[in-house]
C-alpha positions in Angstrom: 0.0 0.0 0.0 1.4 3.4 -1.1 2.3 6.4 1.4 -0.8 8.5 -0.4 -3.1 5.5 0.1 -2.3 4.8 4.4 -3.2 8.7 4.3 -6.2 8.4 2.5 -7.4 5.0 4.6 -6.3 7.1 8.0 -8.3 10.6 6.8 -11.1 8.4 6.6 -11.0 6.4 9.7 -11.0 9.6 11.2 -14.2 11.0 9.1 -16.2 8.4 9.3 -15.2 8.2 13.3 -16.6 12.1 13.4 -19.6 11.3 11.7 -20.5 8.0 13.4 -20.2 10.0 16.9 -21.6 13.3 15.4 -18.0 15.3 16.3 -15.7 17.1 15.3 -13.3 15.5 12.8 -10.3 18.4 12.9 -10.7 18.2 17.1 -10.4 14.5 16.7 -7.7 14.9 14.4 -6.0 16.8 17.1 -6.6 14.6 19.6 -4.4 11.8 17.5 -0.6 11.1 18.9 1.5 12.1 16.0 2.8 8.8 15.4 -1.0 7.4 15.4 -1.2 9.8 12.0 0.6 7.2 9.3 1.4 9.8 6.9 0.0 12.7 9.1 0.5 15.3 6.6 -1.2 14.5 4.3 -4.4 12.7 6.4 -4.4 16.1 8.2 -4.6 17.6 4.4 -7.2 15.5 3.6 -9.6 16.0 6.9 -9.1 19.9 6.7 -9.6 19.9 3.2 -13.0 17.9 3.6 -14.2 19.6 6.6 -13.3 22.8 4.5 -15.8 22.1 1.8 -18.2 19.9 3.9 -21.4 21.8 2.5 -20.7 22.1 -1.3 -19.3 18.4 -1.4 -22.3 17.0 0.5 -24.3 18.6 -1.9 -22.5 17.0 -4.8 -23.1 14.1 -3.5 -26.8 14.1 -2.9 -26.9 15.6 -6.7 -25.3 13.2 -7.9 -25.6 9.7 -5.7 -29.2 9.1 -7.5 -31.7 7.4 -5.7 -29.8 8.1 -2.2 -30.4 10.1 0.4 -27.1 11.1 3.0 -28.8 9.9 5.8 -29.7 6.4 4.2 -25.7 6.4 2.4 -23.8 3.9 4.5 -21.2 6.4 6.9 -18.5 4.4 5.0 -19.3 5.5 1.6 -20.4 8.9 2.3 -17.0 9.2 4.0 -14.9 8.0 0.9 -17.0 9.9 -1.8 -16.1 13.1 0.7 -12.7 12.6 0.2 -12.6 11.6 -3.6 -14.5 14.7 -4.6 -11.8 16.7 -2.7 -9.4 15.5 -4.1 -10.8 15.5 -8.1 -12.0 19.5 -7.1 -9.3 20.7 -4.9 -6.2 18.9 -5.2 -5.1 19.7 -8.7 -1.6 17.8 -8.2 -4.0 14.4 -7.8 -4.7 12.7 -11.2 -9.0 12.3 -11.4 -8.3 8.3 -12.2 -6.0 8.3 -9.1 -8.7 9.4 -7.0 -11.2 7.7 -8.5 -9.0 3.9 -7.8 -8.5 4.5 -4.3 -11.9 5.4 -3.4 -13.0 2.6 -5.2 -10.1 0.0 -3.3 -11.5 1.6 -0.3 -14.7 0.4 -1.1 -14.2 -2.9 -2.2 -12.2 -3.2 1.0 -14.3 -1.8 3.8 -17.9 -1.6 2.1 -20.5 -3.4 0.8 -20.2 -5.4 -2.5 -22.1 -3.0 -4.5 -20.3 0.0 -2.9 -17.2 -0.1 -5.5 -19.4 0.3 -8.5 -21.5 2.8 -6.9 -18.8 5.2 -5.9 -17.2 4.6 -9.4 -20.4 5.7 -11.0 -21.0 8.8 -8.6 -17.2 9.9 -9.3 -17.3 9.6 -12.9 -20.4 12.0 -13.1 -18.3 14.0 -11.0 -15.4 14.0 -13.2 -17.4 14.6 -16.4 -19.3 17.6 -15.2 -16.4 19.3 -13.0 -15.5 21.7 -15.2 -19.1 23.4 -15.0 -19.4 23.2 -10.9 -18.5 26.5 -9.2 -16.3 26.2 -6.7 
């Protein structure tokens, strides 16, 4: 498992922590020992950066994640489409298909068995109409 991917697996531990318990992610962030944070830089990248844009990537996602709502989205999911979309609209030095794999292993490891080709599907309308979202 790459450097980039232990960051992306530990960001989301700690998302879908601060959504299970309905906190804070950056003060649970905090709360982390350094050497809990595998690849802390960028995890802590990754949770500020969702947290930063929390409202206009939830609203992506309910756009675009037809025929679910957020609150009927398994945490997991919700948590790793979060952090894709950040990543394909804010993190210009990340590759779209880069993002787009990782959420997708995450996924296939930690979800459902339809979760994979769900989050594919929702990133890939993501993807094609990103040049026309306002951000």
């Amino acid at each position: 498992m790459s450097a980039r991917s232990k960051a992306r697996k530990r960001a989301l531990d700690i998302l879908f922590e601060s959504d299970i318990r309905k906190s804070s992610a950056l003060e649970l962030l905090s709360a982390r020992p350094p050497e809990d944070l595998s690849q802390g830089e960028y995890s802590t990248s990754l949770v500020s950066g969702v947290v930063e844009h929390q409202e206009k990537i939830d609203e992506l996602i309910v756009t675009y994640a037809q025929g679910w709502d957020m609150d009927r989205m398994p945490a997991i999911d919700r948590n790793i489409l979060r952090i894709a979309i950040y990543e394909i609209l804010w993190r210009s030095e990340i590759d779209d298909s880069v993002a787009v794999s990782q959420a997708v292993e995450l996924a296939t490891d930690l979800s459902t068995k339809d979760s994979a080709a769900y989050i594919n599907g929702v990133l890939g309308r993501i993807i094609i109409l990103k040049p026309s979202f306002a951000i």
